[in-house]
Structures are given as C-alpha cells and as structure tokens.
C-alpha positions in Angstrom: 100.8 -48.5 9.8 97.9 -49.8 12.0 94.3 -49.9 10.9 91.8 -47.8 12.9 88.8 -49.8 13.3 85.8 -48.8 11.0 83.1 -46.8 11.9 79.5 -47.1 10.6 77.5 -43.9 10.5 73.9 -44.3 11.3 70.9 -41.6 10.8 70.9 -39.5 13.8 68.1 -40.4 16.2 65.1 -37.9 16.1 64.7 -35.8 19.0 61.9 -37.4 21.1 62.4 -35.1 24.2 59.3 -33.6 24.6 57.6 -32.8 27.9 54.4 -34.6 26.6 52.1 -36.9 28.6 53.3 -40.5 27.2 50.1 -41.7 26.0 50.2 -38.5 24.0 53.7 -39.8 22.8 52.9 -43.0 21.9 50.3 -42.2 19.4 53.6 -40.7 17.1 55.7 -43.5 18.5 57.0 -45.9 15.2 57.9 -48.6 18.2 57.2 -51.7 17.9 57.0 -51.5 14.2 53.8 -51.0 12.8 52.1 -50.5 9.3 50.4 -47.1 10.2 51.3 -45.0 13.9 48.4 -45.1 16.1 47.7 -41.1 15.5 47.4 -42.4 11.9 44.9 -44.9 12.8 43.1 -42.1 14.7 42.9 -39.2 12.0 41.4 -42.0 9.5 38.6 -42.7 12.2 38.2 -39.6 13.4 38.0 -38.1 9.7 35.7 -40.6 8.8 33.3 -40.0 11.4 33.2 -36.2 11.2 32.9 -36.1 7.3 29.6 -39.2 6.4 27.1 -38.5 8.9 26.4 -35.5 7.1 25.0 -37.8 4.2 22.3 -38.8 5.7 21.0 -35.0 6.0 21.6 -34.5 2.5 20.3 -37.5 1.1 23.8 -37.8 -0.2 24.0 -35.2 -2.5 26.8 -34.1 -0.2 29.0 -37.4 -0.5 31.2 -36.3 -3.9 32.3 -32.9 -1.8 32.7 -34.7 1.5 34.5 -37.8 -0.7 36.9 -35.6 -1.9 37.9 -33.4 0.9 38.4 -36.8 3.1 40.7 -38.2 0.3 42.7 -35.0 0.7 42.6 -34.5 4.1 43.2 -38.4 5.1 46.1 -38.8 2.2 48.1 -35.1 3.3 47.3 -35.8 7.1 48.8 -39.6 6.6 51.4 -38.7 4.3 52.7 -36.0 7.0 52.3 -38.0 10.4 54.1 -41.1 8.4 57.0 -38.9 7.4 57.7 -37.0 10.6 57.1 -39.5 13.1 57.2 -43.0 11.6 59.9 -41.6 9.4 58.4 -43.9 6.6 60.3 -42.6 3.0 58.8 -40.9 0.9 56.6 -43.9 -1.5 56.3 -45.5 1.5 54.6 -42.9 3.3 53.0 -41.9 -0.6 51.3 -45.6 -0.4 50.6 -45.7 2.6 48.6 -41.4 2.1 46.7 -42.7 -0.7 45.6 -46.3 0.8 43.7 -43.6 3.9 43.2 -41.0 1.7 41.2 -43.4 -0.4 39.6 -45.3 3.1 38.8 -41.9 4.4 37.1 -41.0 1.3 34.6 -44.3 0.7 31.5 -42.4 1.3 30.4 -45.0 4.3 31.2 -45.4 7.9 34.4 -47.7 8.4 33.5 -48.2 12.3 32.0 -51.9 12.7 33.3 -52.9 9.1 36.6 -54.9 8.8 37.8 -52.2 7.0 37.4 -50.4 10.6 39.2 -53.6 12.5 41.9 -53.4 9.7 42.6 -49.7 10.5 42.4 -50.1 14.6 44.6 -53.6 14.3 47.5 -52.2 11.8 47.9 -49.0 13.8 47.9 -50.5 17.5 44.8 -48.6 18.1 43.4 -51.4 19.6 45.2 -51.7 22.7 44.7 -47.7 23.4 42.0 -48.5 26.2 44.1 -50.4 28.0 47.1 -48.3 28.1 45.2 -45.3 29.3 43.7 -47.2 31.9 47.3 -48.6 32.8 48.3 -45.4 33.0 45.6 -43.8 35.1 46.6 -46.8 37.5 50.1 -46.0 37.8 49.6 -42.6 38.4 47.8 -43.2 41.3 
C-alpha cells in the first residue's frame, strides 16, 4: 500500500468579494495585522465625539447617561466589527469590546490625548489621509 500525502484543512477564507470602493474595504480589512481594524478605530472616535460635547450643555449632569450608552455602544459595536471582519475569537474580540467600550465611555474627549494617538496608531487610522489621497491620485 502507498501513502497518499496528508492534507491540512485550513478555515475557509471569508468571502471579501464585494463591489465596494477599496478605501471603504480597507477600514474591515484585518491585513497587515493589527490590534483593532481601522473601522474600529473609527466608531471609538466617532462615538466619542458625538456622545461628550453634550456635557458641556448640561453642566455634566448628562455624563452618567451618555457614559453608559458609549460603554454599550463602543463594547457591542467593537465586539461585532472584531468578530466579523478581523475574525478575532470570541475573548479576544470580548477584551478587546470592553477596553473601547470602557475608552468610549470616559466621560472626556480622547482627540489630542494619547489615549486618542493610542486608538489612531493601533488601528492604522493614522495613515487614512494618505491613502485617500493616494487614491484620489490614481484615479485620475
């Protein structure tokens, strides 16, 4: 009898066929790795600036609501984009939900703050400019 070669059976590849633009793509893109996907990176920030400038209206009396409903909304909007597109597991993607549920939910801006740089280095939104305006160069 002659030995068939061994196969090893890998995950199959998500589908990534989509007709979107690909700036649009590489904001779910896990390549190169990274600790957070840019659209990660983006929801924390964006979040963050809808939610606090509100405070200052309300003299704060607002910030335990607008805490909580940033927690929630950063960890479940984290914990989903993580799973789906970075497919991170499932504490992984957990850790990573709480860490911007809990950054989201700090009742003070995280733009300007190292916290901010933290969030814009670890996702790759730093380099967004610059592919957009690669892009828009290419195109022409």
């Amino acid at each position: 009898m002659t030995e068939q070669p061994s196969q090893e059976l890998l995950p199959p590849e998500p589908d990534r066929s989509t007709s979107w633009p690909s700036w649009l793509q590489w904001l779910v893109d896990p390549e190169p790795p990274r600790f957070l996907l840019p659209a990660t990176g983006l929801l924390i920030l964006v979040l963050d600036w809808l939610l606090f400038p509100k405070e200052a209206v309300t003299l704060g009396l607002a910030a335990p609501f607008t805490s909580i409903v940033g927690f929630v909304a950063g960890s479940i909007g984290t914990y989903r984009l993580q799973r789906r597109y970075a497919l991170n597991t499932q504490p992984v993607a957990w850790a990573k939900a709480l860490i911007a549920g809990f950054l989201v939910g700090v009742p003070f801006p995280l733009a300007g703050t190292l916290v901010g740089g933290w969030v814009l280095a670890t996702s790759g939104l730093a380099s967004w400019k610059k592919r957009l305006f690669n892009e828009q160069i290419l195109r022409r």
